[in-house]
C-alpha positions in Angstrom: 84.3 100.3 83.8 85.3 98.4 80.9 88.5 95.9 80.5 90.5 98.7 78.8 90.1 101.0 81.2 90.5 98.7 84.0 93.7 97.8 82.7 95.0 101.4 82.4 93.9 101.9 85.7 96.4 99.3 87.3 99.0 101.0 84.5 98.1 104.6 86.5 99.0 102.6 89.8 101.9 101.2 89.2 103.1 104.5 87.9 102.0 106.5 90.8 103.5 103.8 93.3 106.6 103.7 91.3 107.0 107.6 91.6 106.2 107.0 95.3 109.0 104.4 96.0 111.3 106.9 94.4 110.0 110.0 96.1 113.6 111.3 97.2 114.6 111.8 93.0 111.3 113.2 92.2 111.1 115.7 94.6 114.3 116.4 92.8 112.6 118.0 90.4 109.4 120.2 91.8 107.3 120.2 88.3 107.7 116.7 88.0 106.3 116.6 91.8 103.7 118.7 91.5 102.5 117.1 88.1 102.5 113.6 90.1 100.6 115.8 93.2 97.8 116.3 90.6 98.0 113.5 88.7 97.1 111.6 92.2 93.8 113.0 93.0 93.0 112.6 89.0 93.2 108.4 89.5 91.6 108.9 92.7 88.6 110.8 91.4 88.2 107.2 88.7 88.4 104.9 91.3 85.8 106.7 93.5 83.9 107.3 90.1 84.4 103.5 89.5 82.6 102.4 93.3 79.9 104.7 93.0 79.3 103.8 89.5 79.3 99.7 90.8 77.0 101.3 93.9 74.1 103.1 91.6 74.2 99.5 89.5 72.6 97.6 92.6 70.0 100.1 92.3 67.7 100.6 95.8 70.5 98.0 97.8 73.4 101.0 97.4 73.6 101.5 101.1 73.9 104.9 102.9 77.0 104.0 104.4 79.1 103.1 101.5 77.9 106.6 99.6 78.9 108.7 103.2 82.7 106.8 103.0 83.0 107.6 99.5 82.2 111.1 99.7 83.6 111.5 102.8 87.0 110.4 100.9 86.3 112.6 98.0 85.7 115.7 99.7 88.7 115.3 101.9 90.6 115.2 98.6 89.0 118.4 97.3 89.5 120.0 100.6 93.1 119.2 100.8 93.7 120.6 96.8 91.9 123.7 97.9 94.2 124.5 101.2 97.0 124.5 99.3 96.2 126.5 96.4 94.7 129.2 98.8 98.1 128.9 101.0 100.0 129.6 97.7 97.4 132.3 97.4 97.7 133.0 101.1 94.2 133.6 101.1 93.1 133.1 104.4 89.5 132.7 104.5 89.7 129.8 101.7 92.6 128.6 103.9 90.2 128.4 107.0 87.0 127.1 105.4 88.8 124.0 104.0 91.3 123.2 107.0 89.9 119.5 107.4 90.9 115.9 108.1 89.8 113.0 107.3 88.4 112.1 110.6 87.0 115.6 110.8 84.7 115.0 107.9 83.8 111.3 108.7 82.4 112.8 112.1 80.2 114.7 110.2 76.4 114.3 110.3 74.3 113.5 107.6 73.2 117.1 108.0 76.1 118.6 108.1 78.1 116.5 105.4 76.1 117.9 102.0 76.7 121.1 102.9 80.1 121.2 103.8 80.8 119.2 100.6 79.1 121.9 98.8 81.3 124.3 100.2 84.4 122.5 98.9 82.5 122.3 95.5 81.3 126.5 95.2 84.9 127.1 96.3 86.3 124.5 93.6 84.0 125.3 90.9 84.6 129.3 91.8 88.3 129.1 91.1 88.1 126.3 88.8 90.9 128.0 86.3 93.2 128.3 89.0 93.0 124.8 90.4 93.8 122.4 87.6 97.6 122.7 88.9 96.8 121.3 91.9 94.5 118.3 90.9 91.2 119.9 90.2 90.4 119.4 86.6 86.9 120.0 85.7 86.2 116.6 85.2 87.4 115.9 89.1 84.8 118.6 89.9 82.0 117.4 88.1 82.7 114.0 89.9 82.6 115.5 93.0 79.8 116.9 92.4 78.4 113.6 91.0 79.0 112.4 94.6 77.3 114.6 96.5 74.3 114.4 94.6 74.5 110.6 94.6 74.7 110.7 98.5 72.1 113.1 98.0 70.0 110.8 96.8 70.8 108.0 99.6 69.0 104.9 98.2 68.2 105.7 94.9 65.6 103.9 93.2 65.9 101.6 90.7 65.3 104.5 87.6 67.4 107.2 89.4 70.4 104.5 89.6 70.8 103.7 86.2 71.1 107.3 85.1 73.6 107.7 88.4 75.2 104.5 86.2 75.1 106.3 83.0 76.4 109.7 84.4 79.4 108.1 86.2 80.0 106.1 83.2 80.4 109.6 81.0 82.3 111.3 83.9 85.3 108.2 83.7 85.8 108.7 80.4 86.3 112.6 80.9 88.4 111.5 84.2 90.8 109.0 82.2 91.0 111.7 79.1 92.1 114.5 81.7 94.5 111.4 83.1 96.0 110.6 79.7 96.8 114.2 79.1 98.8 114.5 82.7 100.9 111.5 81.9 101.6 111.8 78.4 101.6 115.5 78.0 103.4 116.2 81.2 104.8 113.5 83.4 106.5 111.1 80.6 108.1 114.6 79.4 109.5 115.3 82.4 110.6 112.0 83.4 112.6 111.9 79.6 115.0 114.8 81.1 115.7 112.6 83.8 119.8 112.1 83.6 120.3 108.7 82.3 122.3 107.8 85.2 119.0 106.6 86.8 118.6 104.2 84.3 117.5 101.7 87.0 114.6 104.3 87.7 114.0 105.0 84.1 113.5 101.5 82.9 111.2 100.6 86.1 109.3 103.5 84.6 109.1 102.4 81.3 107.8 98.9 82.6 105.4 100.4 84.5 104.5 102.3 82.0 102.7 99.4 80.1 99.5 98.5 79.8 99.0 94.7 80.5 95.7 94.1 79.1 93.7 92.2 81.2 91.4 90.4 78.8 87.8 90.2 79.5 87.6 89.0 83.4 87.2 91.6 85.5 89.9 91.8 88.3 87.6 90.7 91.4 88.2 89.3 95.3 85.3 86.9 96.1 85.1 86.3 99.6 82.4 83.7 101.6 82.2 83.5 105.4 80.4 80.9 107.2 79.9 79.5 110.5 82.7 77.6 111.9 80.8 74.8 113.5 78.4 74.2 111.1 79.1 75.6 107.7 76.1 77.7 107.6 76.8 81.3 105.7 76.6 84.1 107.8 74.7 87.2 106.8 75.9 90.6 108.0 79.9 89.7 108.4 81.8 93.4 108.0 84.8 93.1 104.9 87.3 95.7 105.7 90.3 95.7 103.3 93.4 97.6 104.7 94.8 100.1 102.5 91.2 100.6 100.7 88.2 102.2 101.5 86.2 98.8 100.9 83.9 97.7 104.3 81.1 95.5 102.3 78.5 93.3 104.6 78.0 90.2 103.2 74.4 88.4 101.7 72.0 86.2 103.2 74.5 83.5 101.3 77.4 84.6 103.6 79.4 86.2 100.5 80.1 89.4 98.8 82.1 90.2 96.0 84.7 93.2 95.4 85.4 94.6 92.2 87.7 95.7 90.6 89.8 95.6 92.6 93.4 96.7 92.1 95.7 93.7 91.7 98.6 93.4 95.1 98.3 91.8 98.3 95.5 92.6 100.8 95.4 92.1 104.6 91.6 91.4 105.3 89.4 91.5 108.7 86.4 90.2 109.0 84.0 91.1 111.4 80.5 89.6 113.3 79.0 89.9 116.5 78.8 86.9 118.6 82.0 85.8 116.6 85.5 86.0 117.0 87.2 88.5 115.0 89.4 86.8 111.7 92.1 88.1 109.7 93.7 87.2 107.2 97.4 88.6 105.3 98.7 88.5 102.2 95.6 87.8 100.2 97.1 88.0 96.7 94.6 89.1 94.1 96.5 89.1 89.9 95.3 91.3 87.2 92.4 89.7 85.3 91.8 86.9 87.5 89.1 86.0 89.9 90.4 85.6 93.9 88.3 83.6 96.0 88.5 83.4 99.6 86.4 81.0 102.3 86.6 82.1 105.6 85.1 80.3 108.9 84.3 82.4 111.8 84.5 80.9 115.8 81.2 81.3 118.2 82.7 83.1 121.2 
């Protein structure tokens, strides 16, 4: 993902988290609502396309378990865009093959995950005309389908991952097009026939609205863990970020990076066994800027 896009990434956030704080005048308006619904699963689809793209770049080292979350997460999404066109539809057999949950599909096994997701995707791709309403573009599709077949793949070689790389790379810029034209041609409509006695909502929008351009660092949270009692790094310490779907192990150096990242305030757990569990709250990472974070783990 390149600065640009990075930067109109965190713009898409701060939209959608703007619209979320002011739910009760947006529901208000049901177009506007809706619009937002699909608009939603839109900047999800670029920041899933944006970790597996990150993934395929380490090549063979892209582990299973970070492809299974992803597409786990994806196809959860999918499911849930599906249900509720087919209850509009009240088609009841679509209804029933996609009534999921999240923890339903993480529960999945490996043989039963690919094709379930295919499922999701035939039933997308099948009624691909009707679902754009709801979130589905084909661009979302196609990445969906990127997913599968990069779990497909489980530990692609070193060939196979740059062309996963190179197909990711096309699929964002088909995924922010089909998010440009949601916001501009839709949602900043909508939003201008507001009544201007929510001005305090209106200019909030407006700020959001901008794109702060984050020069040429990359928004990243670097984070090293080492022994508490002699310094040593610690291989193999589980990152789990609340709020994300990041769980990274970290090197035989005791660190792993995260990136991007979007920019906020991040409650962080670190895991090892043999060692004492350690969080850490309000780990402030800022647009553009490099976090680093040292952490120092107990012997139990």
């Amino acid at each position: 993902m390149t600065s640009k896009q990075e930067a109109k990434l965190n713009m898409y956030d701060s939209v959608i988290k703007h619209c979320e704080d002011n739910s009760a005048l947006i529901k208000t308006i049901p177009a506007l609502q809706n619009t937002i619904s699909a608009f939603k699963i839109t900047v999800s689809a670029i920041g899933n396309a944006v970790q597996q793209q990150l993934q395929s770049g380490r090549g063979y080292t892209t582990t299973k378990e970070e492809n299974k979350k992803a597409l786990c997460t994806f196809a959860n999404r999918v499911a849930g865009a599906i249900y509720a066109w087919a209850t509009d539809q009240k088609d009841h057999v679509i209804m029933e093959k996609t009534k999921t949950s999240p923890t339903a599909i993480t529960r999945w096994r490996d043989e039963e995950l690919l094709p379930g997701c295919m499922i999701y995707y035939n039933l997308a791709k099948a009624n691909e005309a009707s679902l754009a309403d709801y979130g589905l573009s084909t661009a979302v599709i196609d990445a969906f389908k990127t997913a599968i077949d990069s779990y497909g793949s489980t530990v692609p070689g070193p060939r196979n991952a740059a062309a996963n790389k190179t197909a990711y790379g096309k699929s964002l810029i088909t995924l922010f097009r089909d998010a440009d034209l949601q916001l501009k041609g839709k949602i900043d409509k909508l939003i201008n026939g507001i009544s201007t006695a929510e001005q305090q909502f209106l200019n909030g929008y407006k700020a959001n609205r901008m794109i702060v351009d984050s020069g040429h660092t990359t928004t990243q949270l670097s984070i090293t863990v080492t022994d508490g009692e002699n310094d040593n790094p610690i291989k193999g310490a589980m990152i789990t970020i609340d709020g994300t779907a990041v769980d990274k192990l970290t090197d035989k150096e005791g660190s792993t990076s995260i990136k991007p990242i979007k920019p906020g305030q991040y409650h962080i757990t670190i895991r090892k066994e043999g060692f004492s569990t350690a969080t850490t709250e309000d780990v402030k990472v800022t647009l553009g800027q490099a976090t680093n974070l040292a952490i120092k783990l107990k012997r139990v």
